[in-house]
N, C-alpha and C positions, 0 to 999 in steps of 0.2 A: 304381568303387564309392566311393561319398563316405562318410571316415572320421569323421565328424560325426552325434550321433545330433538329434534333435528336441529334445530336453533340454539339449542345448548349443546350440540354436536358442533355445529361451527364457530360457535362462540370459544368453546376449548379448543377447538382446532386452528383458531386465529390466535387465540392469545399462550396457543403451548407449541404452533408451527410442527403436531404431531399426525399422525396419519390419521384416517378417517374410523380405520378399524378402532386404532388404541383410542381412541377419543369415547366411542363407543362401551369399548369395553369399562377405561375409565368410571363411564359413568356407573354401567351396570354393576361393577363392584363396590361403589360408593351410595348404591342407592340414590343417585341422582343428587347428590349434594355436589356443588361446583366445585367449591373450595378445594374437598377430600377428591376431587376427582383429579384437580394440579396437582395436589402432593403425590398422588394415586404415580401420576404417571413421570413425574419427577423423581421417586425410588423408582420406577422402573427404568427412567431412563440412566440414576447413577450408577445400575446395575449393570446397565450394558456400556456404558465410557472404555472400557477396556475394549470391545469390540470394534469400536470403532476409528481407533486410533490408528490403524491402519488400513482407513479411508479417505479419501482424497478429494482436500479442501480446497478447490481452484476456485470457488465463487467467493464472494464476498463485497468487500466496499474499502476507498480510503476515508481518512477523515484527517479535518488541519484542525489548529488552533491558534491561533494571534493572539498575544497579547505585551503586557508594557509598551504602548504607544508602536507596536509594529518592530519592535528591538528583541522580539524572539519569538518562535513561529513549531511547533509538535506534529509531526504528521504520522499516520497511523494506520497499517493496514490490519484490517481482523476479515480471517476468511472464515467459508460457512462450506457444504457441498453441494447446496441448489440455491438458482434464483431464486425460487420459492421464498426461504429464510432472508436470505440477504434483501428482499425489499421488506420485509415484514419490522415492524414497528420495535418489538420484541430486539431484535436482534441490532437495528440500530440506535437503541438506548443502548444495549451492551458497549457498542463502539462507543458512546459517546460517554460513557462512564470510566473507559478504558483509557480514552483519552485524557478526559480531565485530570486522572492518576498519574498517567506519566508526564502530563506538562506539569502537573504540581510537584512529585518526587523527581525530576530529572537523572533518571539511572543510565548506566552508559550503557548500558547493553539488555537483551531480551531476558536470560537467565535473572539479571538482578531484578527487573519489572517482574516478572512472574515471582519471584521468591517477596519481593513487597509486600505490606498491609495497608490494608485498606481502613485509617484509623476508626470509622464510625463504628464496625465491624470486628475488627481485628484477624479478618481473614485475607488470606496470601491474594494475589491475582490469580496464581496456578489455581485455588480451589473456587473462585469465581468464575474464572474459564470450564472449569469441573462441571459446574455447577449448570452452566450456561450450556455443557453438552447435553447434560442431561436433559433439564427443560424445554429447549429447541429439538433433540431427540436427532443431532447430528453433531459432527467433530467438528468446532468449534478450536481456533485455532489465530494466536495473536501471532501475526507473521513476523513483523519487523517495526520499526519505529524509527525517527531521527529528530532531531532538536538541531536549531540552527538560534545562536543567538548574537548582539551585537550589530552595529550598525542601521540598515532598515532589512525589513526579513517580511516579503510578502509570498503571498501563495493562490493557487490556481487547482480548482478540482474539477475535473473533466465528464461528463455522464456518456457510455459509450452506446447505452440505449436508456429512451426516455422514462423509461418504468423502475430502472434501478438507479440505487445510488450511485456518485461517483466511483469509477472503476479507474481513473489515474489520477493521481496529486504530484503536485509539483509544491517545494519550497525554494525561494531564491534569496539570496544575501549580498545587500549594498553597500558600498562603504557609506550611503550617504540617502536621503531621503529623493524618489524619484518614480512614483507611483507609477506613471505610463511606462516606462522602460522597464522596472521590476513587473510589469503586467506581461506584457512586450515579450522582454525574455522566459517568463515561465510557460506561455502560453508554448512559446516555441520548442523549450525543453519537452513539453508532454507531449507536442506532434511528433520532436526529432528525434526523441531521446536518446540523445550524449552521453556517454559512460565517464569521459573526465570533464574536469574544468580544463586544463590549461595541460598543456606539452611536459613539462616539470613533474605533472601530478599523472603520467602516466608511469608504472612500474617500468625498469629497467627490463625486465623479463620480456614485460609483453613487447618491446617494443625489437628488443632483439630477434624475438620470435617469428615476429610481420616481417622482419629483413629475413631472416633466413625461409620461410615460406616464398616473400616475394623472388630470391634469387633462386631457388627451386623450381620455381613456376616461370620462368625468364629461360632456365636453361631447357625444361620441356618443353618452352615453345620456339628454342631454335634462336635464341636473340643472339649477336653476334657478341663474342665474349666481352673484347675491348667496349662494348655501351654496356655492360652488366650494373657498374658500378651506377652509373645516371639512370639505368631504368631502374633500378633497386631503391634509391633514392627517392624516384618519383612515385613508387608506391606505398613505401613507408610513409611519406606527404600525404596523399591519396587516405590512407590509415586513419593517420590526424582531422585532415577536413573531416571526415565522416563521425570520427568519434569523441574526438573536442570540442566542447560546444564555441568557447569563443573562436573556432575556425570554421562552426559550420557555416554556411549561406544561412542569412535569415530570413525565416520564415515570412517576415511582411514582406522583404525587397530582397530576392536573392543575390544582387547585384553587388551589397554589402555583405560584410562578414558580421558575427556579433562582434565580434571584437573592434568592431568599424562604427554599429550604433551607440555600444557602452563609450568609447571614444568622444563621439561626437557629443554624447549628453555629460561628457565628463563624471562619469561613473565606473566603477569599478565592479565585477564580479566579484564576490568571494568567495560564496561557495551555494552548493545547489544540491535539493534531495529529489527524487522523483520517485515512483511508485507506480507501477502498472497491477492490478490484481490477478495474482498467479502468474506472473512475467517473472 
């Protein structure tokens, strides 16, 4: 007779995010003791970590962080492989502890955040993430991260259905303190999303590339040689509006460019991160 009721089935199956069988069996290997029934299924699941690393994490959540009076700003995507996990409580303490690591250690890149220690502990992020597949009993996966710090630095988290967390984050960076217009602009980053700031910070590559597509696509369509040079021109332009944000139409008033509100509020962009989940 299994000394485990159904309500100690969903209770480990809320707090392990594991399937109904493994929760199950969990138990009946542990003799119904809880406890041994986590660890039960935590070896099992760091047994299969290998399996599933070449499975495919498109779900998950961003998350931000402010602080020093709004003068530096952490944003943070962690994916999971079902909504399931990603609104589970489980999984967003993981973000939110992954988070407070890297705004505290400010590593430049993902390799060095995973290679960190976690001082209370002295285990790496990599085997927290580990750890964190197994437990959740799916791949588990710190996608990317950015720090923006300096001047004012607000941010904007977007929910794209109401039962999960935010699924796009925006960071924005002021030269100067202006709450409405840093709202203003990020709101609009995570509607438009702009690939640069400004014309200068677009690579030379890509932009030679948009001319030679756009004059390809000009002679396919028959345009008369002598205007090649001004339609080529107007489409590389074309280019820019669409993917510079201070050239795109702003979202509140298309009528203005950003580059037309930051202006008028005598404000500066500096620089800007965004995040869509598995974008």
């Amino acid at each position: 007779m299994a000394n485990y009721t159904m309500a100690d089935v969903k209770r480990l199956r809320e707090q392990t995010a594991a399937g109904m069988m493994d929760c199950k069996k969990a138990l009946e290997e542990t003799d119904g003791d809880f406890e041994k029934a986590v660890e039960y299924l935590r070896i099992k699941g760091l047994k299969g970590v290998t399996k599933r690393e070449g499975r495919s994490a498109s779900n998950g959540l961003v998350t931000v962080r402010l602080e020093e009076g709004n003068g530096r700003g952490t944003l943070l995507e962690l994916n999971c492989e079902t909504d399931f996990v990603a609104k589970g409580e489980r999984f967003q303490q993981l973000a939110a502890e992954l988070l407070a690591h890297a705004a505290a250690t400010g590593p430049a890149e993902i390799p060095a955040l995973l290679a960190s220690q976690f001082p209370e502990s002295g285990k790496t992020v990599q085997e927290f993430v580990d750890e964190a597949n197994a437990t959740l009993g799916e791949k588990i996966e710190l996608r990317r991260f950015a720090v923006l710090s300096g001047g004012y630095v607000a941010a904007y988290l977007h929910k794209t259905s109401p039962d999960l967390p935010a699924q796009v984050g925006v960071l924005v960076q002021l030269d100067k303190e202006n709450v409405e217009v840093a709202k203003d602009v990020a709101q609009h980053i995570a509607a438009f999303a702009p690939t640069y700031l400004s014309r200068a910070s677009v690579p030379a590559e890509v932009v030679e590339n948009e001319r030679r597509l756009a004059e390809e696509t000009s002679r396919e369509e028959g345009k008369p040689e002598a205007a090649l040079p001004k339609i080529v021109e107007g489409r590389v332009n074309g280019f820019f509006k669409e993917n510079v944000v201070v050239e795109q139409a702003f979202a509140k008033d298309p009528k203005k460019t950003v580059q037309k509100v930051l202006d008028e509020a005598a404000v500066t962009l500096e620089a800007f991160a965004r995040f869509r989940v598995g974008a």
